[in-house]
C-alpha positions in Angstrom: 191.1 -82.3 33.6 194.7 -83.7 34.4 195.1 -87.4 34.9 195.3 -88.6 38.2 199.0 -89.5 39.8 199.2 -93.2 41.5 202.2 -94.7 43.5 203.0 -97.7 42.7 205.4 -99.7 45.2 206.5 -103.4 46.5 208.3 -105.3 48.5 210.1 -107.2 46.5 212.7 -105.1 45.1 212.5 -102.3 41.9 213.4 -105.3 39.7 210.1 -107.2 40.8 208.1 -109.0 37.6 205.5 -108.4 40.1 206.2 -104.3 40.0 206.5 -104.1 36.3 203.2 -106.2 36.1 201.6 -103.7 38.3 203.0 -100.1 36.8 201.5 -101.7 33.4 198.4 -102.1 34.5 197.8 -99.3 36.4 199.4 -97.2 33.6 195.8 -96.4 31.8 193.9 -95.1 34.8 196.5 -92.1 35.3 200.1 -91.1 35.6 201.9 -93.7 37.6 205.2 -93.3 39.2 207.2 -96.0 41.0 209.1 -95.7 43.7 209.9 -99.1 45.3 213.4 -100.4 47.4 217.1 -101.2 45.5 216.3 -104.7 46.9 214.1 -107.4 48.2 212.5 -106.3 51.8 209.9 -108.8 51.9 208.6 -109.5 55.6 209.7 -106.1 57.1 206.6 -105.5 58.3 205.9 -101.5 58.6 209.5 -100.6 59.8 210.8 -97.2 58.8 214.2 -95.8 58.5 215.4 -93.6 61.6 219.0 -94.4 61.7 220.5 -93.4 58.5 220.2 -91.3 55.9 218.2 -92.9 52.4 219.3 -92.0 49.1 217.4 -92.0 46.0 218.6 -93.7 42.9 216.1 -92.2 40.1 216.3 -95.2 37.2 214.1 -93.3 34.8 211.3 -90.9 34.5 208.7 -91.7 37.1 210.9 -94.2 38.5 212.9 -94.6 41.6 214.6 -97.1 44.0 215.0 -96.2 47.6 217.6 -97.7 50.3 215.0 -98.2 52.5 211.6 -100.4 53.3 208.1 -100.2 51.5 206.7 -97.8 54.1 210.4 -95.6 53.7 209.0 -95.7 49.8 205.6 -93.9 50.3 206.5 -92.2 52.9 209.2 -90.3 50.8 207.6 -90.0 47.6 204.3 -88.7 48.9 206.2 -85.9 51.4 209.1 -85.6 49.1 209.7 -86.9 45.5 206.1 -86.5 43.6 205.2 -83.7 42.4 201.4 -83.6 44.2 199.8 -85.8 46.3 199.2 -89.4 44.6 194.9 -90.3 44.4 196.1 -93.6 45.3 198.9 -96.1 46.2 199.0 -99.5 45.1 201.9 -101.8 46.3 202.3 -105.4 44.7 202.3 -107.5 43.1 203.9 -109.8 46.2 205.2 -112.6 44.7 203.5 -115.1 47.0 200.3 -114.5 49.4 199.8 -112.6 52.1 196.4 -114.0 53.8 195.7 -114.1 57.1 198.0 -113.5 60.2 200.7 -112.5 57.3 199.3 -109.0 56.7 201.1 -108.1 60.1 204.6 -109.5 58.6 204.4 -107.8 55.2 206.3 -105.2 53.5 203.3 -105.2 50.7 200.5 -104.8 52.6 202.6 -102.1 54.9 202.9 -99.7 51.9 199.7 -99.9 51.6 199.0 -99.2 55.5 201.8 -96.2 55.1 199.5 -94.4 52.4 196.6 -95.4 54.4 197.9 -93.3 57.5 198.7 -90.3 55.2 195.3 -90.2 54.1 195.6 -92.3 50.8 193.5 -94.4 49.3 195.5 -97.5 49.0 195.5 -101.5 47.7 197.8 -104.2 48.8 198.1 -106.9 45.9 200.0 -110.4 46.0 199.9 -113.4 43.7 199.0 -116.6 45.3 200.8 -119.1 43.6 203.5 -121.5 44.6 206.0 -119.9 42.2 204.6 -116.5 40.9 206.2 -116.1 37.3 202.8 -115.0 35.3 200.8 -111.8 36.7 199.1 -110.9 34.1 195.3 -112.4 35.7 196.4 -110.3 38.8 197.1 -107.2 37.1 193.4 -107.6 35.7 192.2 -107.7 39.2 194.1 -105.1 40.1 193.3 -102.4 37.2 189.3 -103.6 38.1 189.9 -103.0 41.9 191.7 -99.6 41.5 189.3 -98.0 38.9 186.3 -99.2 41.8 188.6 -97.1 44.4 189.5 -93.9 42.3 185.6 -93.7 41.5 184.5 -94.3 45.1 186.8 -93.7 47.2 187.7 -95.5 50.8 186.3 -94.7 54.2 189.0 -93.2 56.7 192.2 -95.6 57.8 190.9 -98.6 55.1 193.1 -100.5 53.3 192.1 -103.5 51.1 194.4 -106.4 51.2 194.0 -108.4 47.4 195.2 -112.1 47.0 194.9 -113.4 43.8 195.3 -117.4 43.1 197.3 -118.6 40.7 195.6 -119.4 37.2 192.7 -117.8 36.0 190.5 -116.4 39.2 187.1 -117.9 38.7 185.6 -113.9 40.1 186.2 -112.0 43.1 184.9 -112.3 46.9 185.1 -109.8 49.9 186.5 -111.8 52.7 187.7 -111.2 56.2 191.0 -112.2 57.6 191.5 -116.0 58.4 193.7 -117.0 60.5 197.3 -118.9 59.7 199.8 -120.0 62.2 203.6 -121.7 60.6 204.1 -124.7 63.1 207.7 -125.7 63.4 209.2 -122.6 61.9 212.4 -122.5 63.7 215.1 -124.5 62.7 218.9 -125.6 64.7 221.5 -126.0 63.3 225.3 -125.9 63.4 228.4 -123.9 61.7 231.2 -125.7 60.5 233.2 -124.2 63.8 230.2 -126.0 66.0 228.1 -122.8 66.8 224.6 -122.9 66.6 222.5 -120.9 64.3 218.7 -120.6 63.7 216.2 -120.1 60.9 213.2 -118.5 61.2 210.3 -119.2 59.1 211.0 -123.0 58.1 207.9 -125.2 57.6 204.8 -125.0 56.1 201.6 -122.8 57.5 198.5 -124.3 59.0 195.4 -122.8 58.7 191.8 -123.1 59.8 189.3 -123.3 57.4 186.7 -121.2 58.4 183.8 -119.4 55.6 184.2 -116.2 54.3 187.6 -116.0 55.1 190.6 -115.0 52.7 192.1 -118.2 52.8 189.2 -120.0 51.8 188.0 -117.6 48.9 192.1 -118.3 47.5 191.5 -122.1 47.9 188.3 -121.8 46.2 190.3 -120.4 42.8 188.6 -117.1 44.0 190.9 -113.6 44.1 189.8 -112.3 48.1 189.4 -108.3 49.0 189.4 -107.8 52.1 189.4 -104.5 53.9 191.5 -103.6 56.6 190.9 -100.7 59.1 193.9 -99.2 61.1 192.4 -98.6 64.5 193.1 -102.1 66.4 191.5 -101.2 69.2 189.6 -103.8 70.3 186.1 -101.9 71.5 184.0 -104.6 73.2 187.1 -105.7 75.6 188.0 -101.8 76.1 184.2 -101.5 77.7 184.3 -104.5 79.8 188.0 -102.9 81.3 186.3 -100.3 82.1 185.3 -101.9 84.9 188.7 -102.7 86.3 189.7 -99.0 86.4 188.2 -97.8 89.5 189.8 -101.0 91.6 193.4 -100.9 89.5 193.3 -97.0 90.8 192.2 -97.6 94.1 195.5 -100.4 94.8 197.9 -97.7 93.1 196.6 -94.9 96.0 197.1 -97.8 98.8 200.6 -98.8 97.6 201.5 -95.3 97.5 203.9 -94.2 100.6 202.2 -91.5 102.5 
């Protein structure tokens, strides 16, 4: 029985510690190919590349950097540049956290949504530490957490989303979202020729601190899984619209010259 192909992908560049961290540990459970962008695209979100052309730098066997943004990456080396169909994509290790309100920013968790939506099972891993220089306790969690998924599996358009806290994690806990809002996050300022200019992102998050969420199972020195599902559609309000339909109808037939 051959061994199975994973993906391995970031986004923070194909020069990542995180990456390398990542393709080690994921190197005993089958044959692992990384493809991952030339450069830093951290906080893309889950753009893709419609305006240009991308071009493929291969670096080595099993290893190639892409012009283009973590969902570019899958995207390509699952319809294009691997040989079959990867069992599983596993995009990390994010050199900082992404809990909360941040999975809609990130280019990590992204990847993992791109494999997701080509029917993938697929892990987003980052390292929740201040200054992410040592991954090996996060690769660890990782290699558990992707051994768990090749066995079993994922259910249809599921993604989990792995933070790890720096140190030594004291175990693992499932966790929902929490929610995280920056405060202050745009700065003013001024060129030296007097025009203004703006950063975005300045200033540091606030978060509420509500049980079994993601943020509290990092805080806790605990590495959080929490599974994502694709379909945002939010059922409960859907039903309760149902009941504007007939009326919204009914005023578009009335305003409607006859």
């Amino acid at each position: 029985m051959s061994a199975p192909l994973l993906l391995v992908t970031n986004d923070d560049g194909i020069a990542a510690a995180g990456l390398a961290a990542l393709a080690e540990a994921m190197a005993p459970l089958g044959d692992v190919y990384v493809v991952a962008p030339e450069r830093e695209q951290s906080t893309v979100g889950h753009a893709l590349t419609l305006h240009r052309p991308l071009r493929v730098d291969r670096l080595g066997e099993r290893r190639f950097a892409i012009n283009g943004t973590p969902s570019d990456c899958v995207n390509l080396a699952v319809l294009g540049l691997l040989p079959t169909e990867p069992k599983l994509v596993v995009s990390g290790i994010n050199h900082g956290s992404n809990l909360g309100d941040d999975v809609t920013y990130s280019g990590t968790v992204s990847a993992a949504m791109e494999g997701t939506l080509l029917g993938i099972p697929s892990i987003a891993l980052s390292l929740a530490a201040a200054e992410p220089e040592r991954f090996e306790e996060a690769a660890k969690i990782a290699r558990v957490i992707a051994m768990r998924t090749l066995l079993e599996g994922l259910p249809p358009k599921t993604l989990l989303n792995v933070n790890v806290p720096g140190g030594r994690p004291k175990g693992i806990r499932f966790t929902r979202l929490g929610h995280r809002v920056y405060k202050d996050k745009v700065v003013e300022e001024k060129d030296p020729r007097g025009k203004t200019y703006y950063w975005i992102g300045a200033g540091p998050p606030v978060w509420e601190h509500r049980e079994a969420t993601d943020i509290v199972a990092v805080q806790d020195g605990y590495a959080s899984v929490t599974p994502l599902h694709l379909d945002l559609t939010h059922y409960g309000v859907l039903q309760r619209l149902g009941e504007w339909e007939a009326s919204l109808n009914a005023q578009l037939r009335s305003r409607r010259p006859r």
